[in-house]
KEMIPA-959718 format. One record per residue (C-alpha): x negated, y negated, z negated. Coordinates in steps of 0.1 Angstrom, whole numbers, plus 5000, padded with zeros to 4 digits. Each point is the difference from the previous one (the first is absolute). Example, Ala and Ser with C-alpha at 12.3 -4.5 7.8 and 13.67 -1.06 7.14 Angstrom:
! residues 2
487750454922498649665007
END
This chain:
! residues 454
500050005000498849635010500949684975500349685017500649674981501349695020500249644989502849915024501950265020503250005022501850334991503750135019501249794969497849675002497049834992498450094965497049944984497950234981501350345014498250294992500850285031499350384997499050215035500250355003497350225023502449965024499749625004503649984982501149784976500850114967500749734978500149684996499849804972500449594996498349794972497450254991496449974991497150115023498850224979498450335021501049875032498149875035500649694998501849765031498949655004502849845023503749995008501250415016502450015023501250335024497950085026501749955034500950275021499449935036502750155022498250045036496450045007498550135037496650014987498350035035501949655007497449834976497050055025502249755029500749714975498749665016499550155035503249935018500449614990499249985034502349765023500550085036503350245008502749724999502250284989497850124972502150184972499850374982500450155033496549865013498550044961500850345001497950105035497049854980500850264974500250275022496649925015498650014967501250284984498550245026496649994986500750044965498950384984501150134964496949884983500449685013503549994989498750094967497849734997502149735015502950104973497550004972498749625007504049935006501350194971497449774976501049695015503550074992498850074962498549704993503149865020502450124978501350285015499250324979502350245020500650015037502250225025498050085031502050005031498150295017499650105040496750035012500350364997497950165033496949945013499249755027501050245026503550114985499050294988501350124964496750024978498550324985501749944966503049795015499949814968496549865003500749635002502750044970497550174979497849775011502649714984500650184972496350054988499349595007502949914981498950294967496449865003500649654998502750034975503049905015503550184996501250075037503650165013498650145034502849985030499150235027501849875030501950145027499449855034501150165026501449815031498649655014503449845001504350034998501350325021496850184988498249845026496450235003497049824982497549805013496350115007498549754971502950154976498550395002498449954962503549974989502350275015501250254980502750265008503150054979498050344987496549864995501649754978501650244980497050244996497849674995502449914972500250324980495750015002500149654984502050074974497650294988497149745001501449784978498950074962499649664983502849844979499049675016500550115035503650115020501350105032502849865018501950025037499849775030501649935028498249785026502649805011503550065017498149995036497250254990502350294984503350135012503350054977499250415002497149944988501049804968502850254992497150305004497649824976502549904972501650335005496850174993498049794972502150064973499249774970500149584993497249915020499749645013500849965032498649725022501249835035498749725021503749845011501049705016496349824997500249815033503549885021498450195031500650334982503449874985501049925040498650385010501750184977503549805008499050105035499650354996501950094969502849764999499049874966498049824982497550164982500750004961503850075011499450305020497250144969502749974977502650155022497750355007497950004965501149994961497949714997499649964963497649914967497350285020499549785028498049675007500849795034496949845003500549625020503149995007499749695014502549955025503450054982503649904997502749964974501050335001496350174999499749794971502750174983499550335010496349984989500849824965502750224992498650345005497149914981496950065024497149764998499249745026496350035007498849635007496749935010499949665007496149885017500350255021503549955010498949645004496750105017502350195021502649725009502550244990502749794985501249934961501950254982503349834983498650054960502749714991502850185013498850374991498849904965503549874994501350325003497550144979497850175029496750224986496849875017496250054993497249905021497050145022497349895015500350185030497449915029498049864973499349645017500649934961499150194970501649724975503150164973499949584996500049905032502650275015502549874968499649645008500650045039503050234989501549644985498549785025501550145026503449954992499049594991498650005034503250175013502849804979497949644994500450044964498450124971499550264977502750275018499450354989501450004962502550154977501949904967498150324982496849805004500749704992499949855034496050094996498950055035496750164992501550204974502950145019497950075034497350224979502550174975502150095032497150115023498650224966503350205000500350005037496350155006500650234971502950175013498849985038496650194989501850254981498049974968500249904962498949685004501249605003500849924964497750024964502150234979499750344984500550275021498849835029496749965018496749784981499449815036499349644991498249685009497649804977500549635012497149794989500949824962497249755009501549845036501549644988503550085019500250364982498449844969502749754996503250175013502850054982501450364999503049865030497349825016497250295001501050165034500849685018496949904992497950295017502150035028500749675010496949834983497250215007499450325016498150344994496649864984501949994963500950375001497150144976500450364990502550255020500650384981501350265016502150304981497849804970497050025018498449695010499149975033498649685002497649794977499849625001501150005037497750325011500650365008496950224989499750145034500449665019496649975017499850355013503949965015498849675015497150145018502250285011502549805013497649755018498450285021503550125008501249615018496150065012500950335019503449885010500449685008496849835012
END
């Protein structure tokens, strides 16, 4: 068993001071106990609050951030992004993935992010071809995120056809493909590499163009269990247009109408949706996955948080492409976005929080993350997972904050340079800003933009 003692701490119930916190082997709280005395504990010097689950990582994505800021197609969007991607993600190999996710996975860390769900489909070697060990490139996820010491819900994908109609995939899309069957057996060999409390498996669908409905009714039909289950939907109005065109709805309406879309599953963007989506989504419970640098590195469009949140929508947040690795930065753009949208200010709120913006966009995105990654995590109570932030005591904004103020602060005052000291199932992770392993993963991960890129 571990003893922490915390000065100042925000708990499910509230900010407290002097909290003495019990961890199991297990990384699991079991107690908790305010207005105690230090005595026999490791001490904590700075406000704790929940470590942030992020809600959509493609790992591989981190290598291309900065290279397509590039001006030239008039008609530059996703669409044109996304050929960049495909060029790129030929080259990469397992190790390389391995090294790329470690350097990532410690970034996010010392970002704030002590949990991620890993959106998964590079599955087959440059040539198409399923690997030896067809999980290679998982495993090879897996072992970054154990070695770094981040918790990580891995989300093997199923990617199957290039477009609506099951349109056959394109040549630069051959890493991806997976059959109905080879997802299934890819699945089921997962699940037997997967030991650590800290780590979980989940589902994922593509998108609605990549997958067909057969082949969501096999895969739900078959995994039995509550895993999380992902889906790209409605990110761009060009795949809202095609699926009208093909399907004769849009794309949220027609999920709902041929899934039990529930608590389990996590619609990552959903960007481009109407009153009725809104509803749908909100009332049965799934998560909206918002990611919002790259959905505005993208030009994809603003997802309607006002009008969702009102209806007491779950959301969490992802870093997705990774042009940002920022819990801070993808919370404030959350808000900022909707003042840019409506001309007004301080717009995603609710009565529970006091009209605290900072407070209601990180207490909603913890519960969010939590129950899109499947895990124990999102809240400081017993019972629950010891994944925590140390902000620095010492930073004059964090220094002088009152307990309302503390979270505005940091994420709309200052940015990831006053989180300190990040634990992990109790374990701390990082020390004074560094990772005991950070100069080995940065040389790593420099010889791997080396080999790639240049």
């Amino acid at each position: 068993m571990k003893v922490l003692f915390a000065k100042k701490i925000l708990l499910a119930s509230g900010w407290h001071e002097n909290v003495r916190i019990e961890v199991n082997s297990e990384g699991i709280i079991t107690s908790i106990q305010a207005n105690e005395v230090s005595f026999g504990a490791s001490m904590i010097d700075g406000p704790v609050i929940p470590g942030m689950p992020n809600l959509h990582s493609h790992s591989f994505q981190r290598l291309m951030a900065g290279l397509s800021e590039v001006a030239g197609n008039p008609n530059d969007s996703f669409w044109t992004w996304r050929e960049i991607m495909y060029r790129l993600v030929q080259h990469i190999t397992p190790d390389q993935m391995y090294d790329t996710a470690r350097y990532l996975f410690v970034e996010m860390l010392k970002a704030g992010y002590t949990s991620v769900a890993e959106f998964h489909y590079v599955h087959n070697t440059a040539h198409g071809q399923q690997y030896h060990d067809q999980a290679e490139i998982s495993k090879a996820l897996l072992r970054a995120a154990a070695d770094v010491g981040i918790s990580i819900t891995l989300l093997p994908v199923l990617y199957t056809y290039s477009g609506f109609n099951q349109a056959a995939p394109l040549k630069h899309q051959k890493r991806f493909i997976l059959n109905t069957e080879q997802y299934l057996n890819l699945f089921e060999d997962l699940k037997q590499s997967i030991h650590r409390p800290t780590q979980n498996l989940g589902l994922c669908f593509h998108s609605l163009r990549a997958v067909s409905q057969d082949q969501i009714d096999t895969v739900l039909n078959t995994v039995k269990g509550d895993h999380p289950i992902h889906i790209h939907i409605s990110e761009q109005q060009k795949e809202v247009d095609q699926c009208i065109d093909f399907i004769g709805q849009r794309p949220i309406e027609y999920l709902y109408d041929i899934a039990d879309v529930n608590q389990q599953w996590s619609l990552i963007h959903a960007t481009h949706c109407n009153a009725n989506e809104i509803q749908l989504m909100a009332k049965s419970g799934a998560v909206a996955g918002l990611c919002i640098t790259t959905e505005a590195n993208l030009g994809d469009g603003i997802f309607p948080m006002t009008d969702y949140l009102q209806l007491n929508g779950n959301f969490g947040i992802g870093s997705d492409s990774h042009v940002s690795v920022s819990v801070a930065e993808e919370l404030r753009w959350l808000e900022y976005t909707q003042r840019l949208r409506d001309q007004r200010r301080n717009r995603v709120h609710q009565t529970q929080y006091n009209h605290n913006i900072g407070e209601t966009i990180y207490q909603k995105s913890l519960l969010g993350g939590a129950q899109s990654l499947g895990q124990n995590i999102g809240r400081l109570e017993v019972g629950a997972r010891a994944d925590f932030l140390v902000l620095n005591a010492y930073d004059p904004f964090i220094a002088t904050a009152s307990d309302t103020d503390l979270i505005n602060r940091w994420i709309f005052g200052r940015d990831d340079s006053v989180i300190q000291d990040v634990f992990v199932a109790g374990e701390q992770v990082v020390f004074k800003r560094h990772h005991q392993d950070d100069d080995a993963i940065r040389e790593k991960f420099t010889a791997v933009i080396r080999s790639i890129i240049q």
